[in-house]
Structure formats: structure tokens, C-alpha cells
Jmol script that loads the backbone (N, CA, C; Angstrom):
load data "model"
ATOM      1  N   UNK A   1     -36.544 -31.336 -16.854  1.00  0.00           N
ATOM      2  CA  UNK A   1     -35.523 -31.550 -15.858  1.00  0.00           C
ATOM      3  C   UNK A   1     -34.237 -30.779 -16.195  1.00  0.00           C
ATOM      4  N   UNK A   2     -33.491 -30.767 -17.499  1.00  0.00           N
ATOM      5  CA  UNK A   2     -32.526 -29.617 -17.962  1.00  0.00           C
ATOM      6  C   UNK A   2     -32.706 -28.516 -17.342  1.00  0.00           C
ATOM      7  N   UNK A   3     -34.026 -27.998 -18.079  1.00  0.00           N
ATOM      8  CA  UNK A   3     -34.398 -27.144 -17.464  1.00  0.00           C
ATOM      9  C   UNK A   3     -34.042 -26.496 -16.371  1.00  0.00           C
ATOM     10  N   UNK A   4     -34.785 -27.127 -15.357  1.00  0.00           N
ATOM     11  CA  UNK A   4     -34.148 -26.944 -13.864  1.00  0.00           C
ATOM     12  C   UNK A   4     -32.813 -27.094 -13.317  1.00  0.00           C
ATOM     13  N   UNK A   5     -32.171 -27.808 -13.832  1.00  0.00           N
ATOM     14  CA  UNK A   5     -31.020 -27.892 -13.258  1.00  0.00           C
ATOM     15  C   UNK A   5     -30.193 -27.010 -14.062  1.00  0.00           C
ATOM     16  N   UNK A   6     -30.469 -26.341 -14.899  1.00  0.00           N
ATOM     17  CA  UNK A   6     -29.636 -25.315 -15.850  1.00  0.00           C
ATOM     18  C   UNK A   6     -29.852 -23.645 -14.959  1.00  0.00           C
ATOM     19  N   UNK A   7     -31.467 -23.726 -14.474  1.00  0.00           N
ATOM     20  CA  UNK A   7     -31.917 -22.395 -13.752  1.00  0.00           C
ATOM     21  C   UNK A   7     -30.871 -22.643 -12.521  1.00  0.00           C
ATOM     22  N   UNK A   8     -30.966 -23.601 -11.836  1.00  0.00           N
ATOM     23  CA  UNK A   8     -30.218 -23.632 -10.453  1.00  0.00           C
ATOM     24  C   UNK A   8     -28.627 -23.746 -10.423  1.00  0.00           C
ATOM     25  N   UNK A   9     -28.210 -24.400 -11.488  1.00  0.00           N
ATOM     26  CA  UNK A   9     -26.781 -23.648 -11.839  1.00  0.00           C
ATOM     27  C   UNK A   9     -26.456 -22.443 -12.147  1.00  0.00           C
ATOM     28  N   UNK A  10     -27.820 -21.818 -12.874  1.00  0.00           N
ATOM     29  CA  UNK A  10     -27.296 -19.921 -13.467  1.00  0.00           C
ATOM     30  C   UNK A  10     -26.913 -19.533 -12.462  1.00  0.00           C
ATOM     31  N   UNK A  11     -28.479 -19.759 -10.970  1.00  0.00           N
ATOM     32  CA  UNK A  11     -27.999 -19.119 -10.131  1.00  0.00           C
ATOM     33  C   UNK A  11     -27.229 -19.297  -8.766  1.00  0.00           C
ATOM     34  N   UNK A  12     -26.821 -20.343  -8.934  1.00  0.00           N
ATOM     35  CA  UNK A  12     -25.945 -20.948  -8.270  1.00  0.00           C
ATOM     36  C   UNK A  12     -24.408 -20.335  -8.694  1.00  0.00           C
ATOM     37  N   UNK A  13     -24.150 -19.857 -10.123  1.00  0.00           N
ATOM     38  CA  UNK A  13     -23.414 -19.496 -10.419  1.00  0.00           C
ATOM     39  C   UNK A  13     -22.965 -17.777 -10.261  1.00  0.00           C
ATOM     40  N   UNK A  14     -24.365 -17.398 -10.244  1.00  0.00           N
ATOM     41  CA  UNK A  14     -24.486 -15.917  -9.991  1.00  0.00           C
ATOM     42  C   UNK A  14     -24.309 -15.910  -8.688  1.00  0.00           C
ATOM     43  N   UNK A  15     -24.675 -16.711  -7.475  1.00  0.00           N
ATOM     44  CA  UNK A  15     -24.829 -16.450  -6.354  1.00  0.00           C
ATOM     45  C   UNK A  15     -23.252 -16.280  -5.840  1.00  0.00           C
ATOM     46  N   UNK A  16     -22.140 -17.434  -6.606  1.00  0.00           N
ATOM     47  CA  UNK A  16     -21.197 -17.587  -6.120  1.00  0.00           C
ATOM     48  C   UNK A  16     -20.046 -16.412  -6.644  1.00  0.00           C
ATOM     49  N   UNK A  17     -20.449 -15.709  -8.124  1.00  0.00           N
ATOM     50  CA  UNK A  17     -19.911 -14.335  -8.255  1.00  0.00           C
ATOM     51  C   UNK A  17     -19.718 -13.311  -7.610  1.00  0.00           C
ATOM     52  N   UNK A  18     -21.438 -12.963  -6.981  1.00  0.00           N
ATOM     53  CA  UNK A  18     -21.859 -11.978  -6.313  1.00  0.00           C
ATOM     54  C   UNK A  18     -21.005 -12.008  -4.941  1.00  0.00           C
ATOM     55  N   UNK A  19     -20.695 -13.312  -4.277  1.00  0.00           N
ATOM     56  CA  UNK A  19     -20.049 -13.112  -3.076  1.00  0.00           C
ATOM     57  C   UNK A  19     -18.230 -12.380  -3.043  1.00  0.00           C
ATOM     58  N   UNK A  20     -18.235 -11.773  -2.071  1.00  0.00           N
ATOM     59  CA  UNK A  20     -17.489 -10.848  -1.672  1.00  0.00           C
ATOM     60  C   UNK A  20     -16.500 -11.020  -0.368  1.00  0.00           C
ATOM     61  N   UNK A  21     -15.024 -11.880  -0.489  1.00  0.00           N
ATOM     62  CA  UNK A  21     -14.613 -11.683   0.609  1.00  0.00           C
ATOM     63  C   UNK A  21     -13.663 -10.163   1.133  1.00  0.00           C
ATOM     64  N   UNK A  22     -13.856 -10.167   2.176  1.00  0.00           N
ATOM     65  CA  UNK A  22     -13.371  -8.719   2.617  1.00  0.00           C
ATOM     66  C   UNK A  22     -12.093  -8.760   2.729  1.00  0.00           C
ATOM     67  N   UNK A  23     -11.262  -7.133   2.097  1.00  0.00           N
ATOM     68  CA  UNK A  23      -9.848  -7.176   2.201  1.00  0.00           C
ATOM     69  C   UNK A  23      -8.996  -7.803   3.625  1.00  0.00           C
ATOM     70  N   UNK A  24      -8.251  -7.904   3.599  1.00  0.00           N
ATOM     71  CA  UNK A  24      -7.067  -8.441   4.495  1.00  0.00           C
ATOM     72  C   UNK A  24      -6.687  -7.090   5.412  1.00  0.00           C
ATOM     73  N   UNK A  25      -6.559  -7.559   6.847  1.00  0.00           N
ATOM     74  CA  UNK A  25      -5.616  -6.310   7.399  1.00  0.00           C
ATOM     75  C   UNK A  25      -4.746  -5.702   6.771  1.00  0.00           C
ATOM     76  N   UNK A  26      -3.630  -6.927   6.066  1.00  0.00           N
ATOM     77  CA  UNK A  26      -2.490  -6.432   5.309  1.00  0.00           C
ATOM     78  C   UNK A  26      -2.721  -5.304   4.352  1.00  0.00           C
ATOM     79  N   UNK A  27      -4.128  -5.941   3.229  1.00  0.00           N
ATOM     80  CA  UNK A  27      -4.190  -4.924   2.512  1.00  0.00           C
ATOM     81  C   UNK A  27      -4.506  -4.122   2.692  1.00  0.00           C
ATOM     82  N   UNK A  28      -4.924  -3.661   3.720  1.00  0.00           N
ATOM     83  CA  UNK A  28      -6.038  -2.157   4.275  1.00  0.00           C
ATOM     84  C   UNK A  28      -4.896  -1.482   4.111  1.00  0.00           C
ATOM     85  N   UNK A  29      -3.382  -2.328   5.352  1.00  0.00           N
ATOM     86  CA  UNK A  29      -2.658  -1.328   5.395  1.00  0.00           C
ATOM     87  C   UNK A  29      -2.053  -1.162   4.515  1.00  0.00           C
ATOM     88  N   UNK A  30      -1.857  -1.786   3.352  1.00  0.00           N
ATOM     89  CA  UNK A  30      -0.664  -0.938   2.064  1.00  0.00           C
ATOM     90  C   UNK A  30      -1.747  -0.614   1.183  1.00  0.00           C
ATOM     91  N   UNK A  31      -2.801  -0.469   1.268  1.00  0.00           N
ATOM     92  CA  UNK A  31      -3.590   0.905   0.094  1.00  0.00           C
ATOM     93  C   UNK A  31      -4.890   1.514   0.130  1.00  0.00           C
ATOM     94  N   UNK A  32      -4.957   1.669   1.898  1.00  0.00           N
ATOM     95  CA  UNK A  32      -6.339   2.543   2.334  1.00  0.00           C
ATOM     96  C   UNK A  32      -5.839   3.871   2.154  1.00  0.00           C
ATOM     97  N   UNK A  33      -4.232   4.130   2.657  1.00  0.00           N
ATOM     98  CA  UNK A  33      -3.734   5.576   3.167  1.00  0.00           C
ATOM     99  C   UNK A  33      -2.675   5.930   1.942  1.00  0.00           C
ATOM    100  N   UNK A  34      -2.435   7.282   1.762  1.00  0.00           N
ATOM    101  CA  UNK A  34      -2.102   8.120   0.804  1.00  0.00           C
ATOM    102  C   UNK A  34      -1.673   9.610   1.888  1.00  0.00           C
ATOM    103  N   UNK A  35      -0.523   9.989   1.316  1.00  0.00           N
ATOM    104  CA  UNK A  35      -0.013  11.316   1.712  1.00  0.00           C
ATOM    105  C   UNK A  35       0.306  12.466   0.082  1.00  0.00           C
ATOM    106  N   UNK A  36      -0.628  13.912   0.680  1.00  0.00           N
ATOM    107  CA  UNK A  36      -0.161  14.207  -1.076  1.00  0.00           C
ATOM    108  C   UNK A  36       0.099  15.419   0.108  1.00  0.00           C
ATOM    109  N   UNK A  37       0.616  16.705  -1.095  1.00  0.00           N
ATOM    110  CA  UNK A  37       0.407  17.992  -0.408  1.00  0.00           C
ATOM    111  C   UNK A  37      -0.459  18.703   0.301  1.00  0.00           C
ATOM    112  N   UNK A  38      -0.754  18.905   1.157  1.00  0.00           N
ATOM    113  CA  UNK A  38      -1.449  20.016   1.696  1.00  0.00           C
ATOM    114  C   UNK A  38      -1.759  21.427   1.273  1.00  0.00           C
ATOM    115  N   UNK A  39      -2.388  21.766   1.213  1.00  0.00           N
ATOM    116  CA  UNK A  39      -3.497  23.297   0.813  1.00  0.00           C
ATOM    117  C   UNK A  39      -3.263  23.888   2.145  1.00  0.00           C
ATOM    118  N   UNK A  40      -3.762  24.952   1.973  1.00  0.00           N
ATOM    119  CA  UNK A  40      -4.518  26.332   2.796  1.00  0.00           C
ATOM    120  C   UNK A  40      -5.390  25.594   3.627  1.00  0.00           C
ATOM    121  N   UNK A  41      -6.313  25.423   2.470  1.00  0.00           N
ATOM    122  CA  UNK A  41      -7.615  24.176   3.428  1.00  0.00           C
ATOM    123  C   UNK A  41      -7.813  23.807   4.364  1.00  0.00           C
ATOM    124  N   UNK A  42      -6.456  22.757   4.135  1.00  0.00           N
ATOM    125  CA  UNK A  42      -6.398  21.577   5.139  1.00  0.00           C
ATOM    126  C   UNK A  42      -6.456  22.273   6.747  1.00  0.00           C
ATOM    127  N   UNK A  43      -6.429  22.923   6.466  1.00  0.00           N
ATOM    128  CA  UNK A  43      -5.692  23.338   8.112  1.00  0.00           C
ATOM    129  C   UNK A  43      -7.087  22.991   9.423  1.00  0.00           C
ATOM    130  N   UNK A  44      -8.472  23.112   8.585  1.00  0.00           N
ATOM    131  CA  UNK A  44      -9.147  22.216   9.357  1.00  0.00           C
ATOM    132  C   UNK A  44      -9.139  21.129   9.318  1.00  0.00           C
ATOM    133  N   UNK A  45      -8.665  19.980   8.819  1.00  0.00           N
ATOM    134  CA  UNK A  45      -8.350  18.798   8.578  1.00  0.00           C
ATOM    135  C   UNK A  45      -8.556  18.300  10.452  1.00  0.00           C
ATOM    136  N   UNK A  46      -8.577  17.367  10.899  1.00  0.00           N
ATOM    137  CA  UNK A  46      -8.502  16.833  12.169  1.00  0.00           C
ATOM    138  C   UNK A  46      -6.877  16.495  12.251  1.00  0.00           C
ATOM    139  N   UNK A  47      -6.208  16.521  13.004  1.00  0.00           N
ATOM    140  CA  UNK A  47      -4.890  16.059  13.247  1.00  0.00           C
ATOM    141  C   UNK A  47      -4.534  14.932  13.768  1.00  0.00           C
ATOM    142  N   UNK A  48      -3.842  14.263  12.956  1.00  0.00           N
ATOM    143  CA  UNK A  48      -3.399  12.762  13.476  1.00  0.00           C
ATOM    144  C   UNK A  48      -1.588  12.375  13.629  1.00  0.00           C
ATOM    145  N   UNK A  49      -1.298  13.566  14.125  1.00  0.00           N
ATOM    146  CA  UNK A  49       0.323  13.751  14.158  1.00  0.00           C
ATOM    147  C   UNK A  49       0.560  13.152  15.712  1.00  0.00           C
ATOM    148  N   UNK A  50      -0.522  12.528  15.949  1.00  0.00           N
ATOM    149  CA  UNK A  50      -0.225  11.480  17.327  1.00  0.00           C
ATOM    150  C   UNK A  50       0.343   9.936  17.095  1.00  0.00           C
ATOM    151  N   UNK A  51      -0.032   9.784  15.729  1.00  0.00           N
ATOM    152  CA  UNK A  51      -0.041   8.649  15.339  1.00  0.00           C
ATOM    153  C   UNK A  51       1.622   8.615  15.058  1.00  0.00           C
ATOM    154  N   UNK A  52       2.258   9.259  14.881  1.00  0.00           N
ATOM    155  CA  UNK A  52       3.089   9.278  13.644  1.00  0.00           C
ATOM    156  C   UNK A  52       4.105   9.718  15.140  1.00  0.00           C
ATOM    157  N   UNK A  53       4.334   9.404  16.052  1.00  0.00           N
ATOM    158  CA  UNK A  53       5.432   9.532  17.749  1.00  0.00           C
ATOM    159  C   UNK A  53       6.736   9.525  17.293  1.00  0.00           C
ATOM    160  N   UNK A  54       7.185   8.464  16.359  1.00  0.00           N
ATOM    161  CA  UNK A  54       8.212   8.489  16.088  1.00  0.00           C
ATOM    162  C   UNK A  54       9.215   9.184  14.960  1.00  0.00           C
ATOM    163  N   UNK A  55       7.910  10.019  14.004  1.00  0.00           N
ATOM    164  CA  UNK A  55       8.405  10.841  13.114  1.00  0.00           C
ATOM    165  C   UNK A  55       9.322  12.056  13.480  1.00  0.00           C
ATOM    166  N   UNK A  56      10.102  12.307  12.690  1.00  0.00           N
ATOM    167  CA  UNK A  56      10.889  14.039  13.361  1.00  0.00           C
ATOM    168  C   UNK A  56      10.545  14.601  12.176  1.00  0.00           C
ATOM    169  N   UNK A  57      10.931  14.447  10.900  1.00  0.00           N
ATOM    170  CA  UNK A  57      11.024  15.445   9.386  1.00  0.00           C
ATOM    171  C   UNK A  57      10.193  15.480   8.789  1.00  0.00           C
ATOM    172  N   UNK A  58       9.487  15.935   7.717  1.00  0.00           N
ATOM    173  CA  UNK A  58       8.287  15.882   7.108  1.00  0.00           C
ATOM    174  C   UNK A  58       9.066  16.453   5.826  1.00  0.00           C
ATOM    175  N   UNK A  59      10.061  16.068   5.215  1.00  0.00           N
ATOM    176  CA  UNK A  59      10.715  16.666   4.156  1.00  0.00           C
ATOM    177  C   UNK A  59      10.068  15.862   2.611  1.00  0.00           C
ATOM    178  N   UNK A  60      10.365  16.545   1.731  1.00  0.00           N
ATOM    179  CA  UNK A  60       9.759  15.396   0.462  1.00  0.00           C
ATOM    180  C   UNK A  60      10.444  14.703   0.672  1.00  0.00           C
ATOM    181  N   UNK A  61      12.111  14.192   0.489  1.00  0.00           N
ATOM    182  CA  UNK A  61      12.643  13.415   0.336  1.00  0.00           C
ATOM    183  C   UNK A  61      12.414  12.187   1.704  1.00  0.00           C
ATOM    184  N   UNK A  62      12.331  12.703   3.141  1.00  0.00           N
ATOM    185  CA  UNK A  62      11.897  11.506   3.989  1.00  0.00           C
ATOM    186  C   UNK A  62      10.313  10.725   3.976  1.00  0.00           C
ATOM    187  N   UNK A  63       9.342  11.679   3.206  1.00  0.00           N
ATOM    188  CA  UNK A  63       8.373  11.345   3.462  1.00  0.00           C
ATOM    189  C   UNK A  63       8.127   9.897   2.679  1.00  0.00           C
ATOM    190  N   UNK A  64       9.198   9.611   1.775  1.00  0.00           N
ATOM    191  CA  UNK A  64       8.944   8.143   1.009  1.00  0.00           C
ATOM    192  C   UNK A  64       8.672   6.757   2.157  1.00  0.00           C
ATOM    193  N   UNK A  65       9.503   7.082   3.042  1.00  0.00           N
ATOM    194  CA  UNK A  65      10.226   6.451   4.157  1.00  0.00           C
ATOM    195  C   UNK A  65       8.497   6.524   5.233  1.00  0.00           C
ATOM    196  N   UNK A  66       7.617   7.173   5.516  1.00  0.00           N
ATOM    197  CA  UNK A  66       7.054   7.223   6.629  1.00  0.00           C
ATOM    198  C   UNK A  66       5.657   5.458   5.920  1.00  0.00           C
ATOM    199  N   UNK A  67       5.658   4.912   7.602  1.00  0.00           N
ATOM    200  CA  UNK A  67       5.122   3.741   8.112  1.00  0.00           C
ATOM    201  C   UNK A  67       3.290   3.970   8.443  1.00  0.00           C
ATOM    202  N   UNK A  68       2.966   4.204   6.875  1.00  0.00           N
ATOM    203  CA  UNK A  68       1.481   4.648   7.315  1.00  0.00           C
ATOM    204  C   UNK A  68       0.650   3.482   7.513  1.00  0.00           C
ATOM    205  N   UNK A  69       1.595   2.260   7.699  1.00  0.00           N
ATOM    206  CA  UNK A  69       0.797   0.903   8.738  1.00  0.00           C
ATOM    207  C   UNK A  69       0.268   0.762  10.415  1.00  0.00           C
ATOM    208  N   UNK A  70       0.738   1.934  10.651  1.00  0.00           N
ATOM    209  CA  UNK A  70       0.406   2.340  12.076  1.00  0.00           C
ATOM    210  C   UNK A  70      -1.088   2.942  12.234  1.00  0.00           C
ATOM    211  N   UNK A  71      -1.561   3.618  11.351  1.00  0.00           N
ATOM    212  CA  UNK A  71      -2.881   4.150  11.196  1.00  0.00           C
ATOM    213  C   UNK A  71      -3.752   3.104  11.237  1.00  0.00           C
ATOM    214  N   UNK A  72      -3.815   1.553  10.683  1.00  0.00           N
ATOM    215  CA  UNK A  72      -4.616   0.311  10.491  1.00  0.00           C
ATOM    216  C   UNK A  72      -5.687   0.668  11.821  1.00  0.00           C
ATOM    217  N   UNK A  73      -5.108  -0.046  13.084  1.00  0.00           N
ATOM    218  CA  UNK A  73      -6.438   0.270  13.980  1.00  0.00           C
ATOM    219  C   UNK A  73      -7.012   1.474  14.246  1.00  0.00           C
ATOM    220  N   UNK A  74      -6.658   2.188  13.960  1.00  0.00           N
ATOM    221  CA  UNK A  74      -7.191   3.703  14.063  1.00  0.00           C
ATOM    222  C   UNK A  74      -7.960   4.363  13.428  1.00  0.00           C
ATOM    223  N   UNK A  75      -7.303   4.584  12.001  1.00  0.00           N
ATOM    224  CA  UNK A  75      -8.213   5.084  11.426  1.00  0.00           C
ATOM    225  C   UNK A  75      -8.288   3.782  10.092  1.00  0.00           C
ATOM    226  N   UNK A  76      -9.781   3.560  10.041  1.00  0.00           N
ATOM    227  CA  UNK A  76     -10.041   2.330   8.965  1.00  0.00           C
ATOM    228  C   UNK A  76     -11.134   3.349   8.059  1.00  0.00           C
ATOM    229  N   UNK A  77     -10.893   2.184   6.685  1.00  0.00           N
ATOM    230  CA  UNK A  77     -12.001   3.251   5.344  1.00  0.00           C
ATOM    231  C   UNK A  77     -13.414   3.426   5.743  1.00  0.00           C
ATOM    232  N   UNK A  78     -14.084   4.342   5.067  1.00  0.00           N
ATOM    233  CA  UNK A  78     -15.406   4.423   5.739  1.00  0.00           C
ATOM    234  C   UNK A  78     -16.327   4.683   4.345  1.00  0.00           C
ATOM    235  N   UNK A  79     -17.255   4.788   4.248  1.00  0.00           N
ATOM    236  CA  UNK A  79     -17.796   5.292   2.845  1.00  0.00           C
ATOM    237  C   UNK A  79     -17.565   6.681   2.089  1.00  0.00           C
ATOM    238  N   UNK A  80     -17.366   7.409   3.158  1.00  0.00           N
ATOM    239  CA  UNK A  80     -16.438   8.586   2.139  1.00  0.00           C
ATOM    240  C   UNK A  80     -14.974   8.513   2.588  1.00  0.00           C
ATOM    241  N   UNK A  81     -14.297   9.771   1.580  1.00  0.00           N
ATOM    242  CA  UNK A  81     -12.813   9.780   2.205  1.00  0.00           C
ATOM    243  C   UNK A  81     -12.786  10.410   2.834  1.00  0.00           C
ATOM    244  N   UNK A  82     -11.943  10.411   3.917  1.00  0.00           N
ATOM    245  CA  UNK A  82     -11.223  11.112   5.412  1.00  0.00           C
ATOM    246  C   UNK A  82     -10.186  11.517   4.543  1.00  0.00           C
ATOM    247  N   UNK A  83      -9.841  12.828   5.511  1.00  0.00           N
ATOM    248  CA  UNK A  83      -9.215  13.837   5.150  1.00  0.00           C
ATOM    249  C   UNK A  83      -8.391  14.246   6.517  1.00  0.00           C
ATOM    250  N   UNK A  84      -6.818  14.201   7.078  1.00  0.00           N
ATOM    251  CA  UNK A  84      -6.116  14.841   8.070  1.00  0.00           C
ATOM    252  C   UNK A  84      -5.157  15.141   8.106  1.00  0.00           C
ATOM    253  N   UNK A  85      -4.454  15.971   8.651  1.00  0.00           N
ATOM    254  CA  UNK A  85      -3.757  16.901   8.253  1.00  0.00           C
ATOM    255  C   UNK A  85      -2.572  16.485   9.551  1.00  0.00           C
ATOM    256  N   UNK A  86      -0.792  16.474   9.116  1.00  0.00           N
ATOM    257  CA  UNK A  86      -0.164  15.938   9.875  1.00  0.00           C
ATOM    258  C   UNK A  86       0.741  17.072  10.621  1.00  0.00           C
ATOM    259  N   UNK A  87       0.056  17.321  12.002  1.00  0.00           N
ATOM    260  CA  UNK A  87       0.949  18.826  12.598  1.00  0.00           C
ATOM    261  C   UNK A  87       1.170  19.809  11.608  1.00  0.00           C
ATOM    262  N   UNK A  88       2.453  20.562  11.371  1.00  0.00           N
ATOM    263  CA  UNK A  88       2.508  21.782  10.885  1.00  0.00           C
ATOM    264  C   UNK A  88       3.279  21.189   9.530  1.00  0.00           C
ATOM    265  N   UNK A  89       3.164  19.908   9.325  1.00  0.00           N
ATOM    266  CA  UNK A  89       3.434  19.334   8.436  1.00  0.00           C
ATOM    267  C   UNK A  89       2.982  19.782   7.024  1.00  0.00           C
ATOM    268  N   UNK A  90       3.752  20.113   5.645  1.00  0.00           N
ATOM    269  CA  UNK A  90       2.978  19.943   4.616  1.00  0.00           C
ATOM    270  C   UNK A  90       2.162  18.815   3.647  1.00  0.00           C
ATOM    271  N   UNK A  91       2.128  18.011   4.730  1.00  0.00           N
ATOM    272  CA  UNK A  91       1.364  17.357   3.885  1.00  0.00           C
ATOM    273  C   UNK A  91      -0.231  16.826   4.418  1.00  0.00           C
ATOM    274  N   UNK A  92      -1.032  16.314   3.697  1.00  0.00           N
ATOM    275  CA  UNK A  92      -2.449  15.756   3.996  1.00  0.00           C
ATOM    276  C   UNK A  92      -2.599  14.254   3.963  1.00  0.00           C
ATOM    277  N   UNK A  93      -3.023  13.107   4.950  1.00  0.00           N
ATOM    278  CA  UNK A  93      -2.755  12.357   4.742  1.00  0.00           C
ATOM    279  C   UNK A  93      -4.648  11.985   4.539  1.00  0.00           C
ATOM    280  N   UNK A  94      -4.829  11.091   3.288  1.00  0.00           N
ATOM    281  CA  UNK A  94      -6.117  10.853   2.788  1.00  0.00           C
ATOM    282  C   UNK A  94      -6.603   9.492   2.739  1.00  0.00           C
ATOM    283  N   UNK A  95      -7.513   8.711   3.909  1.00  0.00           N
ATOM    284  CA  UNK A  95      -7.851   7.489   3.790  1.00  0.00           C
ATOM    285  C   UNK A  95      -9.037   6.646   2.790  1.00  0.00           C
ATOM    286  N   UNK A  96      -8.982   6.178   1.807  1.00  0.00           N
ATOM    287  CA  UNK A  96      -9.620   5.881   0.662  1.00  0.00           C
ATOM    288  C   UNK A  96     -10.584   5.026   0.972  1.00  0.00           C
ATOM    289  N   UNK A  97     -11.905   5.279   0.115  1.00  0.00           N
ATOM    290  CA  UNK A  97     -13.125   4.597   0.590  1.00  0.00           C
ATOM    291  C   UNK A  97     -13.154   3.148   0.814  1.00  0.00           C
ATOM    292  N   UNK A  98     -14.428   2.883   1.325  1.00  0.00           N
ATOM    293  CA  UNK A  98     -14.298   1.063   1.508  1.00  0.00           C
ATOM    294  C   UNK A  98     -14.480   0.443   0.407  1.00  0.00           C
ATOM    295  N   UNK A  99     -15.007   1.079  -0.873  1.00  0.00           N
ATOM    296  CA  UNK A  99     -15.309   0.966  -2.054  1.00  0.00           C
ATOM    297  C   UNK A  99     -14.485   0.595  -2.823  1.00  0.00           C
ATOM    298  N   UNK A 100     -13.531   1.899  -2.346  1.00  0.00           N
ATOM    299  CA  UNK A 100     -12.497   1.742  -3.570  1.00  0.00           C
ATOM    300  C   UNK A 100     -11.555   0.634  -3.244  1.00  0.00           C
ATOM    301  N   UNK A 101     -11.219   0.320  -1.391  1.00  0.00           N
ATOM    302  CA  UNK A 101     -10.367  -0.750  -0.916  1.00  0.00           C
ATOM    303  C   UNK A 101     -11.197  -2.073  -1.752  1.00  0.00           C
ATOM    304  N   UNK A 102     -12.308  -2.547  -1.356  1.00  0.00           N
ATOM    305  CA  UNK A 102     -13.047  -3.736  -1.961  1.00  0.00           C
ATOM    306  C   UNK A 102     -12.433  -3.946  -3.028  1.00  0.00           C
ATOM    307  N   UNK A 103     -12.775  -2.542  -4.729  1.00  0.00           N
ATOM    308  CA  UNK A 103     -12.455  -2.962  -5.378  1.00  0.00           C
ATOM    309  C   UNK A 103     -10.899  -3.314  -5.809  1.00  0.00           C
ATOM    310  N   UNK A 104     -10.337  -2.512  -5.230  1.00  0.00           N
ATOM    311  CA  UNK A 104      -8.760  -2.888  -5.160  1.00  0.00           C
ATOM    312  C   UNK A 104      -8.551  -4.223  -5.184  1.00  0.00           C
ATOM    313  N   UNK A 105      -9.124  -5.154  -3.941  1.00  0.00           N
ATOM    314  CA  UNK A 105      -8.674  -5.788  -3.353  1.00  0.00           C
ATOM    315  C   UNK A 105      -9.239  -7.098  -4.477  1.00  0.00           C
ATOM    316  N   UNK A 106     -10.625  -6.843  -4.818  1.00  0.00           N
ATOM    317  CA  UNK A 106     -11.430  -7.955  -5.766  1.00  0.00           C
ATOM    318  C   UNK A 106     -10.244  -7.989  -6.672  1.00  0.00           C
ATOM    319  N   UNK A 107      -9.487  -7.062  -7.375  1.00  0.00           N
ATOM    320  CA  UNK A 107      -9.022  -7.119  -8.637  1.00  0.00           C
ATOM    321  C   UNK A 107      -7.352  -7.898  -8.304  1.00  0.00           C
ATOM    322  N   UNK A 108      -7.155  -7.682  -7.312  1.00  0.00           N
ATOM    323  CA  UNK A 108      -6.052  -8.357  -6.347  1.00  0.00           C
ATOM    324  C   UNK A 108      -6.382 -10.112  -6.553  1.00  0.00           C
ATOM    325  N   UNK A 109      -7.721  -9.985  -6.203  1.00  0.00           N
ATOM    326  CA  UNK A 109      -7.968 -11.298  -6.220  1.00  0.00           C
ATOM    327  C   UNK A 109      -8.241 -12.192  -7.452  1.00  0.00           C
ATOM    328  N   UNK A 110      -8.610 -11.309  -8.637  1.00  0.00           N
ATOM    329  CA  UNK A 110      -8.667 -11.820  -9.542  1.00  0.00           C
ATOM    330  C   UNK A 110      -7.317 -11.982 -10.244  1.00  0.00           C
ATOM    331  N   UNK A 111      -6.353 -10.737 -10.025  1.00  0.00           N
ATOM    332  CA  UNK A 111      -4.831 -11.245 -10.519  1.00  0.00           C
ATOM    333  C   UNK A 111      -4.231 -12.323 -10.109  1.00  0.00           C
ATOM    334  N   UNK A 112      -4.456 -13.118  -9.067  1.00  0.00           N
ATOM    335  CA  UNK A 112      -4.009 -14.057  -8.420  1.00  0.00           C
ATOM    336  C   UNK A 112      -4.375 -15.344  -8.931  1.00  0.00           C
ATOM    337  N   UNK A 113      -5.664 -15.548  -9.449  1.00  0.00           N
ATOM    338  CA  UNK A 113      -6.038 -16.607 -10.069  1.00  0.00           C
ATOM    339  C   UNK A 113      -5.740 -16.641 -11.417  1.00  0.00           C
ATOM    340  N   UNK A 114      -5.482 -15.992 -11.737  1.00  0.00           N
ATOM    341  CA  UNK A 114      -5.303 -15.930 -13.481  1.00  0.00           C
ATOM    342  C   UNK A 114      -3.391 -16.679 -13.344  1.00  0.00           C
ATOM    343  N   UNK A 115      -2.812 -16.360 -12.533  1.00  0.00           N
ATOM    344  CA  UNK A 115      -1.161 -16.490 -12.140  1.00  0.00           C
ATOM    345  C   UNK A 115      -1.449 -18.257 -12.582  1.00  0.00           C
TER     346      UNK A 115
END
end "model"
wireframe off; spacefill off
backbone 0.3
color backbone group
């Protein structure tokens, strides 16, 4: 009888590890998206300088300042990274896998319980 009830706790215990709740809107939007420099490259990139209506400058110093929470319904992570390029802008803006959001977000979740 130990026995058994020791097997059905392992995996009772494994079962409840293995589960996975999915990031938060919130978090999608503060660490799916990333802006670095732009290349030569990019210039096939798809353009998403629709998104961004209310931008005027694309300077280093304003770009600290830009609201890449607007992208959330639009463009969401996918299994690889997306890659687009903002008007004649220098920069590339790069949306990070669902992978890497998950694990972000697991480790989010584990900092929280340890608090």
C-alpha cells in the first residue's frame, strides 16, 4: 500500500511540475519586443512603421522613450523570431520566441514564490 501511494504522489507530483501556465498579456508586452540597430539586411524586413502613428524621431536618444506595448495584438511570439524593420528608421524591431517568453515568464514565476 506505501507503495502505491508513494507511485501516485511521484506522479502526481511530476504531473503538477510539468504544468505550464501561459504568460500574461502584460508580460508579452514588456519582453516579447526588442529594438537594436538595423543592418543593410534589414531592408527586407516587413514594415511595421504603421504601428508606431504617433512616432516622429527615431533618434538613439528618443528611442528609450518608444511604447512597444502597442504591437501586443498585432504582432504576438511565434516559434521563431520575427524580424521588422521601422520605415527609414535605423533601427530593427525583433519579436522573441514563445519559448523564450514561457521561459521568461516560468522564471518570473518562480521569483515570486521564493519572495
Amino acid at each position: 500500500m506505501k507503495k502505491l501511494l508513494f507511485v501516485w504522489l511521484s506522479v502526481f507530483a511530476l504531473s503538477a511540475m510539468g504544468q505550464m501556465s501561459e504568460p500574461t498579456p502584460e508580460f508579452v508586452k514588456t519582453h516579447a519586443y526588442y529594438l537594436s540597430k538595423a543592418s543593410e539586411k534589414s531592408m527586407g524586413f516587413p514594415d511595421v512603421s504603421s504601428y508606431f502613428t504617433q512616432w516622429e524621431s527615431w533618434t538613439d536618444e528618443n528611442v528609450q522613450n518608444v511604447d512597444l506595448t502597442v504591437l501586443y495584438p498585432h504582432l504576438l511570439p511565434q516559434r521563431q523570431y520575427q524580424h521588422f524593420r521601422i520605415g527609414n528608421s535605423p533601427y530593427v524591431l525583433t519579436v522573441q520566441t514563445q519559448s523564450y517568453v514561457q521561459n521568461l515568464y516560468n522564471r518570473s514565476l518562480i521569483k515570486q514564490r521564493k519572495k
